[in-house]
Gaussian input, Z-matrix of N, CA and C with variables (Angstrom, degrees):
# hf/3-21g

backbone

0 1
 N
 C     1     B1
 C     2     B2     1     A1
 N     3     B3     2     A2     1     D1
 C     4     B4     3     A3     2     D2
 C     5     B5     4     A4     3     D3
 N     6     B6     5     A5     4     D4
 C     7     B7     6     A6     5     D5
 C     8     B8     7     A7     6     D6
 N     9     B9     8     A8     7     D7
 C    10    B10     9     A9     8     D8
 C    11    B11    10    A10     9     D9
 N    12    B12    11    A11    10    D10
 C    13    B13    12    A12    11    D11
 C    14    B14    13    A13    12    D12
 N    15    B15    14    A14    13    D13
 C    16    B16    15    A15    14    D14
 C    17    B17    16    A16    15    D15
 N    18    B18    17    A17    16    D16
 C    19    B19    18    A18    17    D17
 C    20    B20    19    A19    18    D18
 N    21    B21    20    A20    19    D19
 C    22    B22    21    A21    20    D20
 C    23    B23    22    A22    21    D21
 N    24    B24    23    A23    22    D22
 C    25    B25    24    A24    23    D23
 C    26    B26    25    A25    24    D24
 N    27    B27    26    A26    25    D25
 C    28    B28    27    A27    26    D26
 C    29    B29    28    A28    27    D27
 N    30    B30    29    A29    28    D28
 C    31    B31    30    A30    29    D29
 C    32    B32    31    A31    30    D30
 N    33    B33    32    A32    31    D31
 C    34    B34    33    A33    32    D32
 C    35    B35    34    A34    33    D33
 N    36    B36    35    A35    34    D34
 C    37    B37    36    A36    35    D35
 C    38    B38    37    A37    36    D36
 N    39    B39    38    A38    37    D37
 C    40    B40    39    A39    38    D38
 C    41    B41    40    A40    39    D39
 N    42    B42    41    A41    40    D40
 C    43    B43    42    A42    41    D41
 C    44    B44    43    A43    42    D42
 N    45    B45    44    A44    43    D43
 C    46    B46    45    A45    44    D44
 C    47    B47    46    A46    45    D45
 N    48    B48    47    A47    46    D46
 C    49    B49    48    A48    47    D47
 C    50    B50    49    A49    48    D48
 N    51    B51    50    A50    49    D49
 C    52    B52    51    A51    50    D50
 C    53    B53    52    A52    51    D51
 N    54    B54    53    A53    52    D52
 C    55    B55    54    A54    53    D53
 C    56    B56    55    A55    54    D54
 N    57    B57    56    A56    55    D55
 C    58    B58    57    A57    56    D56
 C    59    B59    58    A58    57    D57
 N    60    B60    59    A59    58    D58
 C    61    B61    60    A60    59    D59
 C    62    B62    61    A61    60    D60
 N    63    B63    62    A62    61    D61
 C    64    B64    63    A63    62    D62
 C    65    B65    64    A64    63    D63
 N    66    B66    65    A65    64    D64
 C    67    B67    66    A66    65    D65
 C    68    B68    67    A67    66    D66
 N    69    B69    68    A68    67    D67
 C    70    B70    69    A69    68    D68
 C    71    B71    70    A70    69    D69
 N    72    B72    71    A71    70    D70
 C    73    B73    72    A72    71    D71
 C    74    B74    73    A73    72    D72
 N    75    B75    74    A74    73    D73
 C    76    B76    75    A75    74    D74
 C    77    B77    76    A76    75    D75
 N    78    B78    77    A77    76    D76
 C    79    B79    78    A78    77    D77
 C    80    B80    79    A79    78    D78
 N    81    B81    80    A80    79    D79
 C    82    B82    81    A81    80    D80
 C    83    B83    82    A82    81    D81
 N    84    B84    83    A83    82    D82
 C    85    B85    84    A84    83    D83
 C    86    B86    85    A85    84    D84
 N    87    B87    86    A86    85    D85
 C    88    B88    87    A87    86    D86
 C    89    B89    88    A88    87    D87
 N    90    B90    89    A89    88    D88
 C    91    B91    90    A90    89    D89
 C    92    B92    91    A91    90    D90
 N    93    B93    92    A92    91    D91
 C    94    B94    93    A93    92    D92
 C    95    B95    94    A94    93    D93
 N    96    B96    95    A95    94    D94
 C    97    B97    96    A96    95    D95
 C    98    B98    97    A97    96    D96
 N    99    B99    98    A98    97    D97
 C   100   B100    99    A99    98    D98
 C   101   B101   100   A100    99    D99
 N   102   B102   101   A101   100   D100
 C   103   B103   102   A102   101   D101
 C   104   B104   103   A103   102   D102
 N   105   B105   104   A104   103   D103
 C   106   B106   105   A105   104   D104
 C   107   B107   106   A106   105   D105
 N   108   B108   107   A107   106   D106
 C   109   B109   108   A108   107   D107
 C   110   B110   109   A109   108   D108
 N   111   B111   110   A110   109   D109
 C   112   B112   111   A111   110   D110
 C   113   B113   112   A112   111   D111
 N   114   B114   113   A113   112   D112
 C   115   B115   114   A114   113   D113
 C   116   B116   115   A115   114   D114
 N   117   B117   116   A116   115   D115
 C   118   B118   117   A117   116   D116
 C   119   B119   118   A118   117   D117
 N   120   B120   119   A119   118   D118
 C   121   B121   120   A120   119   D119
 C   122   B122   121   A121   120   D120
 N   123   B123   122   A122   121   D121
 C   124   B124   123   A123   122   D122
 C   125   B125   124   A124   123   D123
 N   126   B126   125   A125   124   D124
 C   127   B127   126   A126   125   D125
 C   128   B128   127   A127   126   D126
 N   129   B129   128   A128   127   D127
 C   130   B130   129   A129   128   D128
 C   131   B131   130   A130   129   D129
 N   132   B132   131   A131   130   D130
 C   133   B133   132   A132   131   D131
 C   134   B134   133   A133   132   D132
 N   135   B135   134   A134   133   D133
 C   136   B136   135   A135   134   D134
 C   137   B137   136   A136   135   D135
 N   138   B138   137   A137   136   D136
 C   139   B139   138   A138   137   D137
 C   140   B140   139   A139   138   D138
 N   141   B141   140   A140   139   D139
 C   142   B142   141   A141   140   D140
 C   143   B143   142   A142   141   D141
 N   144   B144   143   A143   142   D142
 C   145   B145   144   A144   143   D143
 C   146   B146   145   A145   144   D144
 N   147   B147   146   A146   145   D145
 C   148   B148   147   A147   146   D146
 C   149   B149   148   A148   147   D147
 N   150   B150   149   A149   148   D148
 C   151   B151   150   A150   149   D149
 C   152   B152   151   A151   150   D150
 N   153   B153   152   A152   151   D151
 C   154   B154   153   A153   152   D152
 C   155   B155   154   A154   153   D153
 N   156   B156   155   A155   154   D154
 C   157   B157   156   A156   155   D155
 C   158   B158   157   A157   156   D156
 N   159   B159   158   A158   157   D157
 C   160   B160   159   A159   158   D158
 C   161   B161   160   A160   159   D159
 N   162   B162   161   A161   160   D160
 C   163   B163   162   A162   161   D161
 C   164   B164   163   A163   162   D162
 N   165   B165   164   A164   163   D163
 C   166   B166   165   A165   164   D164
 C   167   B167   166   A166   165   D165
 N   168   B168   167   A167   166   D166
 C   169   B169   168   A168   167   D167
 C   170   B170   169   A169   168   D168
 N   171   B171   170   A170   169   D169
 C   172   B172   171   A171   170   D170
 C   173   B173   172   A172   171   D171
 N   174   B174   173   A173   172   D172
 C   175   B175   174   A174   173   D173
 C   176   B176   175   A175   174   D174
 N   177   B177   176   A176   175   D175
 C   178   B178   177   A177   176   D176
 C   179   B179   178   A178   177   D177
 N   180   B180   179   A179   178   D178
 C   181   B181   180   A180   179   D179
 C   182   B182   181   A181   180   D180
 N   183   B183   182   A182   181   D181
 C   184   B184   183   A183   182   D182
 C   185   B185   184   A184   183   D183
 N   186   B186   185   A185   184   D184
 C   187   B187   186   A186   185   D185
 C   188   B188   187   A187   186   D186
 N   189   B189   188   A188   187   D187
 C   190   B190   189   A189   188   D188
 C   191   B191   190   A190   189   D189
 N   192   B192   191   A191   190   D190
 C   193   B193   192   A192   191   D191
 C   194   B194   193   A193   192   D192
 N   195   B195   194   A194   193   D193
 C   196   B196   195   A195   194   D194
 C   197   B197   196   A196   195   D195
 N   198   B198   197   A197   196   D196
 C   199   B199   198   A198   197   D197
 C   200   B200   199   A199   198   D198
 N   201   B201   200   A200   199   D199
 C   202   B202   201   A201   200   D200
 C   203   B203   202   A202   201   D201
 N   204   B204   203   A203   202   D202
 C   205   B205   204   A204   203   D203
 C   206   B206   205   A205   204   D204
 N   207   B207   206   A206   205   D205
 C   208   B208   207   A207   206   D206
 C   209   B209   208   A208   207   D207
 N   210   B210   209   A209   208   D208
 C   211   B211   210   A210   209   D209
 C   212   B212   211   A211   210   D210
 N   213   B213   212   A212   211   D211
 C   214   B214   213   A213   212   D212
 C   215   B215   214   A214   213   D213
 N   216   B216   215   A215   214   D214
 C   217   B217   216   A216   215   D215
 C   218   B218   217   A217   216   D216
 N   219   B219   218   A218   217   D217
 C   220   B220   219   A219   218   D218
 C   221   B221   220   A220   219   D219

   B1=1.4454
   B2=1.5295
   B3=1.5897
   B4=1.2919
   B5=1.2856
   B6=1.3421
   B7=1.5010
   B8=1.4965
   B9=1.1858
   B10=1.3270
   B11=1.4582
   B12=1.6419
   B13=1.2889
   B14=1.8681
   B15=0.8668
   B16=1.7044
   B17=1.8880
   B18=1.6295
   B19=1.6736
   B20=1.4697
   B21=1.4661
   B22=1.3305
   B23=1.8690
   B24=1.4465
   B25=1.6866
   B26=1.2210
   B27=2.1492
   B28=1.2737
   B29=1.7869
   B30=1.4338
   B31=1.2787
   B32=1.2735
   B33=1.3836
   B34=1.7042
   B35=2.0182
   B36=1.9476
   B37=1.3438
   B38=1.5462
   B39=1.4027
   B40=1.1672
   B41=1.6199
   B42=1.5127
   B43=1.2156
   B44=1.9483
   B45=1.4248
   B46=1.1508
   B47=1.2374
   B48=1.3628
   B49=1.3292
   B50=1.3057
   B51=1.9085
   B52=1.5118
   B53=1.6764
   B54=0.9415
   B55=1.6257
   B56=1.9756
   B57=1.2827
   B58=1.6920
   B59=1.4284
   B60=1.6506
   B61=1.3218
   B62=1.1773
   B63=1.3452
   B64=1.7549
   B65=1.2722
   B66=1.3857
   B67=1.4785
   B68=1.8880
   B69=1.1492
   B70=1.6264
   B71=1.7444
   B72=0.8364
   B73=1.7008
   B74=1.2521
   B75=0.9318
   B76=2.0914
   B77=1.1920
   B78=1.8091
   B79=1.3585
   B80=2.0987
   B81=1.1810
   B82=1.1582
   B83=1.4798
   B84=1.4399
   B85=1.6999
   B86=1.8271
   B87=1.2163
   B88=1.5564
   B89=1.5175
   B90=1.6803
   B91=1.6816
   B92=1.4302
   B93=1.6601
   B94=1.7567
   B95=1.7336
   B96=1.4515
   B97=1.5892
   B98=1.0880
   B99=1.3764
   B100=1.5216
   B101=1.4201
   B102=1.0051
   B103=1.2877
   B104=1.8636
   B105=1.5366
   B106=1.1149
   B107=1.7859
   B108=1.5929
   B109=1.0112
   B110=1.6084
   B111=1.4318
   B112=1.4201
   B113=1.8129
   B114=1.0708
   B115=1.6617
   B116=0.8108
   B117=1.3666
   B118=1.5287
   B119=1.9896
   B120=1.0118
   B121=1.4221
   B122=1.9866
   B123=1.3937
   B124=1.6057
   B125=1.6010
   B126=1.5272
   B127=1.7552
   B128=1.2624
   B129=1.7091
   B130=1.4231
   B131=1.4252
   B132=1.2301
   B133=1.6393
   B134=1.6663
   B135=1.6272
   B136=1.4372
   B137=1.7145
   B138=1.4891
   B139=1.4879
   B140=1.4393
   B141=1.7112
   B142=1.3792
   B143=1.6978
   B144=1.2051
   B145=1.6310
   B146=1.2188
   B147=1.4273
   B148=1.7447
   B149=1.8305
   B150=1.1842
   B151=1.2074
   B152=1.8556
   B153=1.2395
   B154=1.2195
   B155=1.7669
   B156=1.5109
   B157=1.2323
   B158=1.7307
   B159=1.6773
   B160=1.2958
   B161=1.3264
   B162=1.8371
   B163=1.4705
   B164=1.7329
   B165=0.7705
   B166=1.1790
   B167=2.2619
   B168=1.4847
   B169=1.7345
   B170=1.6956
   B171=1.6750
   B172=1.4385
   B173=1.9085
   B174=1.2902
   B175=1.4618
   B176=1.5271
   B177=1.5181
   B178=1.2528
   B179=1.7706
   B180=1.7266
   B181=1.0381
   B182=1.5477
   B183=1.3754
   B184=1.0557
   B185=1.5403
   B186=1.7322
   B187=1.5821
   B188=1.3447
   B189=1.1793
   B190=1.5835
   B191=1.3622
   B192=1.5690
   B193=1.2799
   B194=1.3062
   B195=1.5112
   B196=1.4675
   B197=1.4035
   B198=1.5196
   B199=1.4118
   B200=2.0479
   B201=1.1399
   B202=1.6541
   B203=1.6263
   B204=1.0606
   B205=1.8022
   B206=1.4873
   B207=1.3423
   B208=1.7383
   B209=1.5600
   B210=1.4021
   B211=1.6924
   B212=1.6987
   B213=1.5794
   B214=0.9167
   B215=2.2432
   B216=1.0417
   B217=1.5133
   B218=1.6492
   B219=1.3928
   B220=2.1706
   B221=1.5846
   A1=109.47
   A2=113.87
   A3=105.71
   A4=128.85
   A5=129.94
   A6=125.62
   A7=136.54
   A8=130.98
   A9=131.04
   A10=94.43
   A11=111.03
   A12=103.93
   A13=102.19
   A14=100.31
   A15=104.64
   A16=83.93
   A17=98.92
   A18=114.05
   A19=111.16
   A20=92.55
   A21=109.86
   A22=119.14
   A23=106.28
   A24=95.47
   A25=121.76
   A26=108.43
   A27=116.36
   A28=98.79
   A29=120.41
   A30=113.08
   A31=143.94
   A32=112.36
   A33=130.14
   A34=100.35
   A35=95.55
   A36=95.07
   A37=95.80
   A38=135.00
   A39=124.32
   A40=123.44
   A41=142.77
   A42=161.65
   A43=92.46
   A44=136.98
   A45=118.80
   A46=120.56
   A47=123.23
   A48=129.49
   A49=125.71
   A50=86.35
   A51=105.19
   A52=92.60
   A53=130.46
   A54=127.51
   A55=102.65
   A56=105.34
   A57=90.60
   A58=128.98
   A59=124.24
   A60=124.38
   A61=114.98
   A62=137.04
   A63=119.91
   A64=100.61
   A65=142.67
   A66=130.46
   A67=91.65
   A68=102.29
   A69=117.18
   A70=102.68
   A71=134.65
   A72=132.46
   A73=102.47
   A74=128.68
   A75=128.25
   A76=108.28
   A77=127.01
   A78=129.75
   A79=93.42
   A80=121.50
   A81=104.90
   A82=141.75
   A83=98.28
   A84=100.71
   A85=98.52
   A86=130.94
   A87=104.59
   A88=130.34
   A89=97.05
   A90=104.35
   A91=95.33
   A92=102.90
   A93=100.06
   A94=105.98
   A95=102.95
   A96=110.26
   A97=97.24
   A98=132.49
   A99=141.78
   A100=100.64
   A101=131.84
   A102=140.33
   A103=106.98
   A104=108.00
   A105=124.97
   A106=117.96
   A107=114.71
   A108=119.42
   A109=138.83
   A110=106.23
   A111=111.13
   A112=100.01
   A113=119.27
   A114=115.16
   A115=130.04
   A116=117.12
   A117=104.50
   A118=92.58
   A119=111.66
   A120=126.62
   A121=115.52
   A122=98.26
   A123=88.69
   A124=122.71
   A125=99.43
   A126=75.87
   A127=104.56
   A128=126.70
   A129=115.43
   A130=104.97
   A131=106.60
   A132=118.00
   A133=116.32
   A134=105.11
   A135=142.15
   A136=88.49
   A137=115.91
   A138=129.35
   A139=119.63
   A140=106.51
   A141=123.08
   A142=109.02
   A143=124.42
   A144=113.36
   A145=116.21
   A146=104.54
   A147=106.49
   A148=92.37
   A149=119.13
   A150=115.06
   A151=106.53
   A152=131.12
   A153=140.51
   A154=102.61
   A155=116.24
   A156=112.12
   A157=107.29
   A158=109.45
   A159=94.85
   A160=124.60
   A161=101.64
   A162=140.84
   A163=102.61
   A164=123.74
   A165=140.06
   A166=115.12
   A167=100.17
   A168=105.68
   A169=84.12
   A170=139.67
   A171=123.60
   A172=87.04
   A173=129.49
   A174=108.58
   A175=100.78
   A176=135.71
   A177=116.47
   A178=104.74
   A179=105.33
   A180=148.54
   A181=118.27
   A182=133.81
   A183=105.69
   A184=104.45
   A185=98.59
   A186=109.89
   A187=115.38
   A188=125.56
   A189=122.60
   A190=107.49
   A191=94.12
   A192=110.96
   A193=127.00
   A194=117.53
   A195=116.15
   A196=89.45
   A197=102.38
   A198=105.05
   A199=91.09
   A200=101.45
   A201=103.37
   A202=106.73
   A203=137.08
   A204=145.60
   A205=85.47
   A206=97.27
   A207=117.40
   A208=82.38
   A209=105.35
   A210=137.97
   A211=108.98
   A212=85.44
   A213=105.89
   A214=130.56
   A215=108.42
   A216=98.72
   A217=94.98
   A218=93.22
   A219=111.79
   A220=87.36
   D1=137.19
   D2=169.07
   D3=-115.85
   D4=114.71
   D5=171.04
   D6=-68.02
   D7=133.60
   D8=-169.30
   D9=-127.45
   D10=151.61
   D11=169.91
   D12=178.58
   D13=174.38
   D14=-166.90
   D15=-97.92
   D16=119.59
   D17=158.47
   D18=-46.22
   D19=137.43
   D20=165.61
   D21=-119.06
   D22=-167.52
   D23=-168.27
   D24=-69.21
   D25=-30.77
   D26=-168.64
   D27=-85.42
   D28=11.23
   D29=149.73
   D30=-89.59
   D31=26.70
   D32=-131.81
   D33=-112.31
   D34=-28.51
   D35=-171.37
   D36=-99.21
   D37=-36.67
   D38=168.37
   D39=-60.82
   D40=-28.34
   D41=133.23
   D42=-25.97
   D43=-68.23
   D44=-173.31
   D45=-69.71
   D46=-27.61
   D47=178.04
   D48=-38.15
   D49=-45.66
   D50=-156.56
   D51=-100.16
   D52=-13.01
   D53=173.42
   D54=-89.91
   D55=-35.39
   D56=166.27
   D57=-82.31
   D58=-26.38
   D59=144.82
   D60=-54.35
   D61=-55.42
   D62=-172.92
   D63=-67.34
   D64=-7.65
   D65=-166.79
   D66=-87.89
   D67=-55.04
   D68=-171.14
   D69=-64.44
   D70=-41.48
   D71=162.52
   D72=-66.99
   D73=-64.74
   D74=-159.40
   D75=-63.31
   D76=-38.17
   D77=-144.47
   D78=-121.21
   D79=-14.05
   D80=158.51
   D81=-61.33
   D82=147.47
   D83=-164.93
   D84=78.77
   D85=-21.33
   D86=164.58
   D87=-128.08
   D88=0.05
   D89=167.76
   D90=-119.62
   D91=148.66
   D92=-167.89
   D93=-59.79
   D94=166.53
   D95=-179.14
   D96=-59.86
   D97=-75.19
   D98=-152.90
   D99=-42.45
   D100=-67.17
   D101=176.72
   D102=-26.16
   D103=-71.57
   D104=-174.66
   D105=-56.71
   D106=-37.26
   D107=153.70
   D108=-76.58
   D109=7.54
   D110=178.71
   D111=-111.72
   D112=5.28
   D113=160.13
   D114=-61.38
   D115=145.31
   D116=-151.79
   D117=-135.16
   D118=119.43
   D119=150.02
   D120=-26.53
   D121=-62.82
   D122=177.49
   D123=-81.67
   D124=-15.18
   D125=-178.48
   D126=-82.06
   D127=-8.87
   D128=-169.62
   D129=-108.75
   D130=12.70
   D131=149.97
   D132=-61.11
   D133=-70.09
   D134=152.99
   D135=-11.26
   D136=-85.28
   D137=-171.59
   D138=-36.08
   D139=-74.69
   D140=161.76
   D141=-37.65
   D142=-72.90
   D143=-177.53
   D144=-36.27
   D145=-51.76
   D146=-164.14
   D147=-64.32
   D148=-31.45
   D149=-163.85
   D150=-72.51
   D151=-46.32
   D152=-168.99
   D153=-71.01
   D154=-34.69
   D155=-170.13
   D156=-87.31
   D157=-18.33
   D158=165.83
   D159=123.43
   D160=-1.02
   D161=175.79
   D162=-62.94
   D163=-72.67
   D164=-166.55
   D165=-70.73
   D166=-15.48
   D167=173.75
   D168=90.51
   D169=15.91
   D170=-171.65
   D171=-104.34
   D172=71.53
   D173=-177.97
   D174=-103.12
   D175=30.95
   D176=173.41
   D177=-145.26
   D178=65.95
   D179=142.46
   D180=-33.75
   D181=102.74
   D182=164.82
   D183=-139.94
   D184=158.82
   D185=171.92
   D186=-68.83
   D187=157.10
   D188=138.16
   D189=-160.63
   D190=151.92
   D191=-160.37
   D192=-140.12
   D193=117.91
   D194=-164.82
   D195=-155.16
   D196=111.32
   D197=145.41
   D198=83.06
   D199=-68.29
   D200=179.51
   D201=-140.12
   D202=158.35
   D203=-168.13
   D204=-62.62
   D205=161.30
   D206=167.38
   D207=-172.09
   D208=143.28
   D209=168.88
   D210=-130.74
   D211=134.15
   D212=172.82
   D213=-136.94
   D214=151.67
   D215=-178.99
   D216=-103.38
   D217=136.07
   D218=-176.33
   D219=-127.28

């Protein structure tokens, strides 16, 4: 079954997780380490929230869900 649905706030720390792991897998070997290892989970928590609630002009956030989370911007 798949769920779709407009993000909310308590989706804000799982949404960074998964944007600072894909940054640190995708972007190794071509953005310096240091960089890649100084990401931080909470400030792009911080980011993502402000972004889902509407701070930032990001209000069309959405979940989906199959099997494991995936986010996306529509």
């Amino acid at each position: 079954m798949m769920e779709i649905r407009k993000a909310m706030s308590n989706d804000a720390e799982d949404i960074a997780r998964i944007h600072v792991e894909s940054w640190r897998t995708t972007y190794a070997g071509v953005i310096p380490d240091l960089y890649l290892r100084e990401l931080s989970i909470e400030s792009r928590k911080k980011t993502w929230n402000d972004a889902i609630i509407g701070k930032e002009g990001q209000k069309n956030l959405t979940k989906f869900k199959h099997k494991k989370d995936f986010f996306s911007r529509i």
